[in-house]
C-alpha positions as CSV (number, residue, x, y, z in Angstrom):
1,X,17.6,51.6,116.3
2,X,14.3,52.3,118.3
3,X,16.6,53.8,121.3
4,X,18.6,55.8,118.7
5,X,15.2,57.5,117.5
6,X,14.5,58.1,121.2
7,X,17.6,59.7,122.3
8,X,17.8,62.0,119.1
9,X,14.2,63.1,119.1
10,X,13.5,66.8,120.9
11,X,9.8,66.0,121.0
12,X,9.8,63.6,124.1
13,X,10.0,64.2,127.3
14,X,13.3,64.4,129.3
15,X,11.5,62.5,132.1
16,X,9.9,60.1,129.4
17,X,13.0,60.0,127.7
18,X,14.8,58.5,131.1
19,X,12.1,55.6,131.7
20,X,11.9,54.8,128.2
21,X,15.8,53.8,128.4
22,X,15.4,51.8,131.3
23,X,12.4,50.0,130.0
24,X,14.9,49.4,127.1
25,X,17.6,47.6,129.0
26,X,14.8,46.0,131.4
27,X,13.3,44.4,127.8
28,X,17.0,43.6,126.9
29,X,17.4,41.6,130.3
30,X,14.1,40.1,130.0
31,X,14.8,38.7,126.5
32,X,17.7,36.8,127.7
33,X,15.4,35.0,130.3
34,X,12.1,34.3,128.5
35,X,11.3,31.9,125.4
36,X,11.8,33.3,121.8
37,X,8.4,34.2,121.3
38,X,7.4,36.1,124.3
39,X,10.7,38.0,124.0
40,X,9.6,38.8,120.6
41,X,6.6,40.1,122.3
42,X,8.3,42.3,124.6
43,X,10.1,43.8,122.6
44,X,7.8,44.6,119.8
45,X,5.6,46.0,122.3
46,X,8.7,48.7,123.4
47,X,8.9,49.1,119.8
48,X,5.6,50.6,119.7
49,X,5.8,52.4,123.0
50,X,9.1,53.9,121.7
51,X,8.0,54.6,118.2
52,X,4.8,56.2,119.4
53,X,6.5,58.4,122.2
54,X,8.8,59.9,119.2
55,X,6.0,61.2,117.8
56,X,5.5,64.4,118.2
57,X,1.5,64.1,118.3
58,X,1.8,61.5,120.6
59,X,-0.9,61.5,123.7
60,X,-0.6,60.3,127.4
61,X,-3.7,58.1,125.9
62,X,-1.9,56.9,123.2
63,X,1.6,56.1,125.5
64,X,-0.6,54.2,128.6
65,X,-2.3,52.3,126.2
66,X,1.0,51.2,124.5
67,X,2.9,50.7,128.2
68,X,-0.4,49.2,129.5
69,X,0.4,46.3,126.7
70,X,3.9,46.1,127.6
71,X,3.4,45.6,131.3
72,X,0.8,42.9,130.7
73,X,3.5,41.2,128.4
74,X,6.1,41.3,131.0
75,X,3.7,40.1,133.4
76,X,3.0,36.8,131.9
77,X,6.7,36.2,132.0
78,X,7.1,35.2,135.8
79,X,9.6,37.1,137.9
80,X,11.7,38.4,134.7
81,X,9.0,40.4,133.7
82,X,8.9,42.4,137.3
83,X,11.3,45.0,136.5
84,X,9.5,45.8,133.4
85,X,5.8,45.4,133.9
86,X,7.0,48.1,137.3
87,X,8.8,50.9,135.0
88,X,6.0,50.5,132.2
89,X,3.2,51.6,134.7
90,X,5.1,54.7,135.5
C-alpha cells in the first residue's frame, strides 16, 4: 500500500521516487532472510521513510533522519541488511 502511495504521489521526487522502490524490494528481500521481529523492524522503518517522503512538507531533515533509522536497522541484520543500509544512505 506504502509503494502505491509513493508511485501515485506528484510531490516526491522522480530521483527519490526511484531509490525509494528499490529500498522497497531490498526491505522485501531482507524480510525473507531476517527473524520476524527485525523484519518487522525494517519494514516499519520504510514505512515511515515512505510515508514521510509523500508528504508534501517533507524535509531532507525529516527524510535522513527517517533513512538514517532504516540503515542502522538493516545493519544489525548481518550481510542481508547490506543492500539496504547502502541505498538508504543515498
Amino acid at each position: 500500500m506504502v509503494a502505491q502511495t509513493i508511485a501515485q504521489s506528484s510531490s516526491i521526487d522522480p530521483q527519490l521516487k526511484v531509490h525509494l522502490t528499490q529500498l522497497h524490494q531490498r526491505v522485501a528481500d531482507l524480510a525473507q532472510a531476517v527473524p520476524p521481529e527485525e523484519a518487522e523492524a525494517a519494514s516499519k522503518a520504510l514505512e515511515d521513510l515512505s510515508t514521510e517522503a509523500a508528504k508534501p512538507e517533507s524535509t531532507r531533515v525529516k527524510l535522513r533522519m527517517f533513512a538514517s533509522n532504516l540503515a542502522s536497522i538493516a545493519a544489525t541484520t548481518s550481510t542481508a541488511g547490506i543492500p539496504v543500509s547502502t541505498l538508504s544512505r543515498r
